[in-house]
PATOR-237632 format. One line per field, with one value per residue (C-alpha): residue in three letters; chain; x, y, z. Coordinates in steps of 0.1 Angstrom, whole numbers. Layout:
N
type	[ala_...]
mol	[A_...]
east	[X_...]
north	[Y_...]
up	[Z_...]
***
This chain:
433
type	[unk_unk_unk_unk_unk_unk_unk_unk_unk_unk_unk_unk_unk_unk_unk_unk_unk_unk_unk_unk_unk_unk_unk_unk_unk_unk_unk_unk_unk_unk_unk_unk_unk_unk_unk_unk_unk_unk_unk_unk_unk_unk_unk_unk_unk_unk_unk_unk_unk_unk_unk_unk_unk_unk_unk_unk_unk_unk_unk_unk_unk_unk_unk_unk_unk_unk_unk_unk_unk_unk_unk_unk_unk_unk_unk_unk_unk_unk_unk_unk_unk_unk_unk_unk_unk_unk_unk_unk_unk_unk_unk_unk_unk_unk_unk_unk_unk_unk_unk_unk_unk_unk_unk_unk_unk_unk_unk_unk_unk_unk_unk_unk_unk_unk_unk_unk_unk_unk_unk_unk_unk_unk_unk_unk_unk_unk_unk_unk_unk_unk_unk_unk_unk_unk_unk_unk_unk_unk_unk_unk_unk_unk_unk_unk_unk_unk_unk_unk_unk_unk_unk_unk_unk_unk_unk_unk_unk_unk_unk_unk_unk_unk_unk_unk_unk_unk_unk_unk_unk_unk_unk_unk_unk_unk_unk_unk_unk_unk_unk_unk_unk_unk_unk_unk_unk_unk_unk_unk_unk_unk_unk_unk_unk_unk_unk_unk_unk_unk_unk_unk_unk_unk_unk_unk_unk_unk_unk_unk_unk_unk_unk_unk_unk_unk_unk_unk_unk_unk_unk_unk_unk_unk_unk_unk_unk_unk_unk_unk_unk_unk_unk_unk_unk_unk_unk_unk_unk_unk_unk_unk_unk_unk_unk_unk_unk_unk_unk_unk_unk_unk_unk_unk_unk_unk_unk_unk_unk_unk_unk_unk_unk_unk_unk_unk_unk_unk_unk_unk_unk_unk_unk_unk_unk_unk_unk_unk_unk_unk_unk_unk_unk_unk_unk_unk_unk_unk_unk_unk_unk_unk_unk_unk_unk_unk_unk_unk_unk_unk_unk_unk_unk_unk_unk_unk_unk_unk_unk_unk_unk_unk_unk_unk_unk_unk_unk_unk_unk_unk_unk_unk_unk_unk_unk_unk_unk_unk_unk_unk_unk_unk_unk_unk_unk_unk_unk_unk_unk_unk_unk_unk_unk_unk_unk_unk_unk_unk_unk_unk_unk_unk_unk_unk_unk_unk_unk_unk_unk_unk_unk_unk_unk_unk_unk_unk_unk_unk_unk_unk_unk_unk_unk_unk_unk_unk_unk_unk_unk_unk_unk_unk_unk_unk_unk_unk_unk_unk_unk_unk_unk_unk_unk_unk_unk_unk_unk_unk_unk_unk_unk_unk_unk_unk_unk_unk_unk_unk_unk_unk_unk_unk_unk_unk_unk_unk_unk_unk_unk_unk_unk_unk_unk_unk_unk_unk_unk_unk_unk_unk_unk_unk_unk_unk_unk]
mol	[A_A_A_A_A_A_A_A_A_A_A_A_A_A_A_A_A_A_A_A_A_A_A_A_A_A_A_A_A_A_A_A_A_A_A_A_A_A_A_A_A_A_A_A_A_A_A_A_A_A_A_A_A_A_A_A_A_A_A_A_A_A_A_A_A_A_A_A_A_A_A_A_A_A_A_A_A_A_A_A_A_A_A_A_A_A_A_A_A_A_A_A_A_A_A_A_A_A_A_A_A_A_A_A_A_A_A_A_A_A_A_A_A_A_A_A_A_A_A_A_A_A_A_A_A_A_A_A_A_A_A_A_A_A_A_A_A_A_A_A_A_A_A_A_A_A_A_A_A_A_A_A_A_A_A_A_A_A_A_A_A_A_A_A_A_A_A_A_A_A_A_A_A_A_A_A_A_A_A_A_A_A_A_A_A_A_A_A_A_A_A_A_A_A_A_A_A_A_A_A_A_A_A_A_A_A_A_A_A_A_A_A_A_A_A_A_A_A_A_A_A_A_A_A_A_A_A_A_A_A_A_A_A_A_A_A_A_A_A_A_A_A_A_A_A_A_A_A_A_A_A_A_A_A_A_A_A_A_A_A_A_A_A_A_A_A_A_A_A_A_A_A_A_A_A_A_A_A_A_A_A_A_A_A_A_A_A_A_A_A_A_A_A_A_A_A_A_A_A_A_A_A_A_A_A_A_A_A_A_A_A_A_A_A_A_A_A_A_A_A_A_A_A_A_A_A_A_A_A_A_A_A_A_A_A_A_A_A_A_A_A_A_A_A_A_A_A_A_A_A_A_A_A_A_A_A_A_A_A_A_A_A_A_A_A_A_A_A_A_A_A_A_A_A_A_A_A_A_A_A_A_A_A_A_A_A_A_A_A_A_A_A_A_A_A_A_A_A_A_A_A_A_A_A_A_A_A_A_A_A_A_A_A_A_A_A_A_A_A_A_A_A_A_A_A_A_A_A_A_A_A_A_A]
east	[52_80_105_143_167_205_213_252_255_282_267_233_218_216_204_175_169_169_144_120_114_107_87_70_63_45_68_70_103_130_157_192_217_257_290_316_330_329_296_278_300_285_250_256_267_240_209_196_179_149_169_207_211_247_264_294_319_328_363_385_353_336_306_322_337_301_287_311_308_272_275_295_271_238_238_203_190_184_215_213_234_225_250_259_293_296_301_283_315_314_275_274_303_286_255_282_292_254_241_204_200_213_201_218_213_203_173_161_126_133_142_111_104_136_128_98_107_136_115_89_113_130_99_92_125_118_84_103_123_101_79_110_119_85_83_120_109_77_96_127_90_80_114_108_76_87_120_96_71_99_110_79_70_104_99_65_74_104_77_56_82_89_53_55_89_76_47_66_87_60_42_71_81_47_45_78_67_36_54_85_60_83_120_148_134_104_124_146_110_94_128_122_84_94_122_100_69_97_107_69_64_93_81_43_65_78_40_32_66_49_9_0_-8_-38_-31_-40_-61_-61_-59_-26_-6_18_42_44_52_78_96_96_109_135_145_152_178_193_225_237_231_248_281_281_281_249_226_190_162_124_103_65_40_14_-14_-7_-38_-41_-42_-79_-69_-33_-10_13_37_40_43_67_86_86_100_127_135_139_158_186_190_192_219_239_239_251_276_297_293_324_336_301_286_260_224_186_156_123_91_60_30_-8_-27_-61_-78_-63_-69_-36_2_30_62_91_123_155_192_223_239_245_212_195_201_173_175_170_141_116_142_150_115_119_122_150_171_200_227_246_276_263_255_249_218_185_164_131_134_122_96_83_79_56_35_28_24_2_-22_-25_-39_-9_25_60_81_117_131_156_162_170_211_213_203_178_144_113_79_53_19_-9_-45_-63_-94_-94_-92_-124_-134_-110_-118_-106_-101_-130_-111_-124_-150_-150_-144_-170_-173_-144_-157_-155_-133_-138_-125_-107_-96_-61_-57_-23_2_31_32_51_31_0_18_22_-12_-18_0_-15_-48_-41_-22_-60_-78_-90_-83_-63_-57_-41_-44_-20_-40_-77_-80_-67_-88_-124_-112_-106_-142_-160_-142]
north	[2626_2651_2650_2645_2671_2673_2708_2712_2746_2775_2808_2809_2837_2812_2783_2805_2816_2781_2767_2798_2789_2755_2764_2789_2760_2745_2717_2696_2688_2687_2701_2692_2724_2714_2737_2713_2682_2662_2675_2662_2626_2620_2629_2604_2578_2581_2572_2583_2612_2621_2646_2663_2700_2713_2746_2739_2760_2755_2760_2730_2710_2718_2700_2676_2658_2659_2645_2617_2611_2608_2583_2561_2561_2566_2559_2564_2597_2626_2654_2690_2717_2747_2779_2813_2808_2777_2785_2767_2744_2728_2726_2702_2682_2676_2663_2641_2628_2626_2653_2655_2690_2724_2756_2794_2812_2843_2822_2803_2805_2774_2756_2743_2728_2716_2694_2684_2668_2651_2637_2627_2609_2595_2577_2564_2549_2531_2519_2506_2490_2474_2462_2443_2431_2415_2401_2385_2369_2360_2347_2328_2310_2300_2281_2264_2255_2242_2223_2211_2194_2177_2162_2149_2135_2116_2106_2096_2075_2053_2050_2035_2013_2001_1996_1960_1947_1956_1938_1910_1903_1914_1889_1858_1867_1866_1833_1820_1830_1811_1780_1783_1785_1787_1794_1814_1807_1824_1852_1859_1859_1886_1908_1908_1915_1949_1959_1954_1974_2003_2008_2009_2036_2053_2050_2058_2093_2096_2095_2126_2144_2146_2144_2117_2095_2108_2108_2086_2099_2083_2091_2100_2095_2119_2113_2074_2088_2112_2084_2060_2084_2095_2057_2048_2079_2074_2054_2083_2106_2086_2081_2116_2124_2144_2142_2134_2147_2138_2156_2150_2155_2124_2139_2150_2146_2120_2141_2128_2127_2131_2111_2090_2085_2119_2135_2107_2125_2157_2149_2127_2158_2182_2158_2148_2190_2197_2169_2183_2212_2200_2183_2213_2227_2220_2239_2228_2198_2193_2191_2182_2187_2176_2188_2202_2222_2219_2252_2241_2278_2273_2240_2236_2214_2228_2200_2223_2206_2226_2226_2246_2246_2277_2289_2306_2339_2361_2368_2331_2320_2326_2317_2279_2271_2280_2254_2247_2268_2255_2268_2234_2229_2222_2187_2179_2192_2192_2220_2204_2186_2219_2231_2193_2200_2231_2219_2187_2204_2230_2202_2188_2228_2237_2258_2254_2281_2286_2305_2314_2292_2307_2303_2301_2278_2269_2261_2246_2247_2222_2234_2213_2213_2188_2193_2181_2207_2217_2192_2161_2131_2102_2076_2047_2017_1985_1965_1940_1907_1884_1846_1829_1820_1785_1778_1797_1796_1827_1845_1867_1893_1911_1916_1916_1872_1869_1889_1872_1840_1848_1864_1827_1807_1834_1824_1786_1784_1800_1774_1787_1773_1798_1803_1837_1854_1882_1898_1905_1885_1853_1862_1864_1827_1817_1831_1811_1776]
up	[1988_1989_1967_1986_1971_1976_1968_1968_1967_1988_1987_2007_1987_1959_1981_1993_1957_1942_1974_1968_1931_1934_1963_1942_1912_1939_1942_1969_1983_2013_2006_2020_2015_2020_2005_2005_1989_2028_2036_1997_2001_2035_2023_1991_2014_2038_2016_1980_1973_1939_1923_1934_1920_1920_1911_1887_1902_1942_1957_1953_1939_1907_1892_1872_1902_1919_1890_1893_1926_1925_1892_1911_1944_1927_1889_1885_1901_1878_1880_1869_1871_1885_1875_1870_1856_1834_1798_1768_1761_1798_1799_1768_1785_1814_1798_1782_1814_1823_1841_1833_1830_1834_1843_1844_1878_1856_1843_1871_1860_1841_1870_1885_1843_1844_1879_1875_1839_1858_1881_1856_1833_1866_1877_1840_1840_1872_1862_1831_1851_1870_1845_1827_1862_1863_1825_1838_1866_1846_1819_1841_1862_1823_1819_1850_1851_1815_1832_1858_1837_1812_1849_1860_1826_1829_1865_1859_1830_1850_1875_1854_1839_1872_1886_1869_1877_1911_1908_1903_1926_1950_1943_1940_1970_1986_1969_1981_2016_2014_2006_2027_2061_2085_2089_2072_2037_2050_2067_2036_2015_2040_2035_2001_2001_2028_2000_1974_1992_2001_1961_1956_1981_1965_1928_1949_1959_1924_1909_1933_1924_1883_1899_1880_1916_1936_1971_1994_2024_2058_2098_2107_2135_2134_2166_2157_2117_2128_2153_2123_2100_2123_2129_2097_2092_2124_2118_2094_2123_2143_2120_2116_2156_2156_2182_2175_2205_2196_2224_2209_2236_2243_2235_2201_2177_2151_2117_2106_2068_2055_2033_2051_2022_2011_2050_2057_2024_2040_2072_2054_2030_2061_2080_2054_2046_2084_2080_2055_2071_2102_2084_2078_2116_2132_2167_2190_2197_2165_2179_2158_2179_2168_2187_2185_2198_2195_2189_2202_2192_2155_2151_2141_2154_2146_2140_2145_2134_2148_2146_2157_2121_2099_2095_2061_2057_2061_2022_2009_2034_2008_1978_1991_1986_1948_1919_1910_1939_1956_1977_1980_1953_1915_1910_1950_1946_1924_1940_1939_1976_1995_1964_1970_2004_2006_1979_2001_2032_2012_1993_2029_2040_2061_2057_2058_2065_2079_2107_2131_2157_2192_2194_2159_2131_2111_2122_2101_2109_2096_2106_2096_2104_2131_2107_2076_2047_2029_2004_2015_2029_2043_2015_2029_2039_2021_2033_2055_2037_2038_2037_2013_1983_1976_1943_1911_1879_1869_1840_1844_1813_1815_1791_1810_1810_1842_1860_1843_1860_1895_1897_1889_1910_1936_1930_1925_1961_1975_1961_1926_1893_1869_1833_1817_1791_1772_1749_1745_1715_1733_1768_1744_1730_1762_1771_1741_1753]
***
């Protein structure tokens, strides 16, 4: 590739000289000739160039105020003087300032040297550059993936603290229902057991935040997921004055093995961002459409989610979907909810990506496959049960008491007798009775 020269120079005999030696070197290059102070600004401003060769003295303009002008444009291309009439005191003052080189007019025979080690030394520094770019980047991932793991240790221990309590009251409630039959006692006993089976689903979601839950694989259907999703946010979308449109055509496919829980956490993640970002749009009536298409030759549907809010900037399209990355206010956001998102939609063998949405706005695609991904499988439902077993005497083992007891009382209200046990050594005397 040719090398882009700015050569500022006012007397052409000397421009012709300076472009016959390099020529002559065998260097290749494009040279761009101006003689005035207007004429080298507008070729700064107008893009950079590999290496700018100036003459030190030009009328009203000397090389010294070139050499400044191109510091404060383009600090890091290479900047030699080129010069029949500076003296030895004003050559080591602009190296001073700089300027990479310089050259006498009466020796330009070391000119081509001189440009070629400019250039030589000028891609080394960029290579440096760029490989301490890289080892940042590499290094700033490091702390992340390190920040990331510390969270999902911590998340996945409170889940696991909380699996029990859940357990719990899971099963009173059940219990309480069971006994209540009919009624309002019954009614307040099922609103406990679907509060109690959403904070499971939740602690399920925090499990697959830190990876320590496998997912759980099963037909999908998508339009009846998105619709429920969508219904359970919709009094905040309502209070706020935004208009919700869900135009899902009737045929879409059933995905044949997904995650319910974790796609219903992508489409609640996208949802409450699109709402905080609608949130701030004032001046036009504030507008989410949900929709999709089916692509039958990629065997793929595409959930497009839309709004007419601010948008992302072209820049951070690829950025929000970084650990650890926000652009709301510091401590309104954690940065993991869009991360969270493209590794679901990934382990599921689709994409997520953001675009511009016609009008303005932000638009996010969901594409997943109608095929299941290589190597996953619907999880096998259970088996049909068969004939209840008449009554049996059972052991419980758990060391958690209380949940010991309802497991218990579970069992004793379905016809079995029950003892527990809370540690092995009291379940192997309870064996020998």
């Amino acid at each position: 590739m040719a090398a882009r020269i700015l050569l500022l120079e006012d007397n052409s005999e000397d421009a012709e000289l300076v472009a016959r030696q390099l020529e002559e070197a065998g260097l290749s290059c494009e040279i761009r000739l101006v003689d005035s102070r207007e004429g080298y600004a507008a070729a700064l401003s107008e893009g950079p160039f590999d290496l700018i060769l100036s003459d030190y003295g030009l009328p009203g303009f000397d090389g010294s105020a070139a050499l400044a002008l191109a510091r404060s444009l383009h600090p890091g291309t290479p900047f030699i003087v080129v010069s029949g009439v500076i003296g030895e005191d004003h050559a080591i003052d602009m190296l001073r300032q700089g300027a990479t080189d310089y050259v006498l007019k009466e020796r330009l025979s070391r000119l081509a040297p001189a440009v070629e080690r400019a250039l030589r030394e000028a891609a080394e520094r960029t290579a440096r550059r760029q490989a301490e770019d890289a080892m940042q980047l590499q290094r700033e991932m490091l702390l992340r993936n390190e920040h990331l793991e510390v969270v999902a240790s911590v998340v996945a221990g409170v889940a696991h603290e909380l699996n029990n309590p859940l357990a719990l009251l899971v099963g009173h409630a059940t219990l309480l229902k069971r006994k209540a039959g009919e009624g309002p006692l019954a009614d307040r006993a099922e609103k406990l057991m679907q509060a109690a089976d959403r904070c499971s689903r939740i602690v399920r979601n925090f499990l697959a935040l830190a990876r320590r839950h496998p997912p759980e694989r099963e037909p999908v259907d998508l339009g009846r997921l998105v619709r429920e999703t969508l219904e359970i946010l919709a009094y905040g979308f309502r209070v706020d004055g935004i208009e919700v449109e869900i135009d899902l055509p009737a045929d879409l496919p059933r995905l044949p093995a997904a995650d319910r829980d974790r796609l219903r956490q992508v489409l609640v993640n996208l949802a409450i961002n699109t709402h905080h970002a609608l949130r701030e749009t004032t001046g036009r009536k504030r507008r989410l459409s949900v929709g999709a298409q089916v692509d039958p030759q990629a065997r793929v549907v595409r959930l497009v989610l839309e709004d007419n809010g601010p948008g992302v900037p072209a820049d951070l399209r690829e950025r929000i979907f970084e650990p650890f990355f926000s652009t709301k206010p510091a401590g309104e956001g954690t940065g993991l909810g869009l991360p969270l998102c493209r590794t679901i939609v990934q382990d599921h063998g689709g994409e997520l990506r953001v675009e511009d949405a016609p009008g303005g706005g932000a638009r996010f695609v969901v594409e997943l496959p109608t095929a299941a991904p290589a190597g996953v499988e619907a999880t096998p439902s259970p088996a049909g049960a068969g004939p209840a077993p008449g009554p049996l005497t059972i052991l419980v083992v758990d060391d958690e008491a209380d949940l010991a007891g309802v497991m218990r009382d579970a069992l004793a209200l379905a016809g079995h007798s029950a003892d527990t046990a809370v540690t092995t050594a009291a379940a192997f005397e309870r064996l020998r009775e």
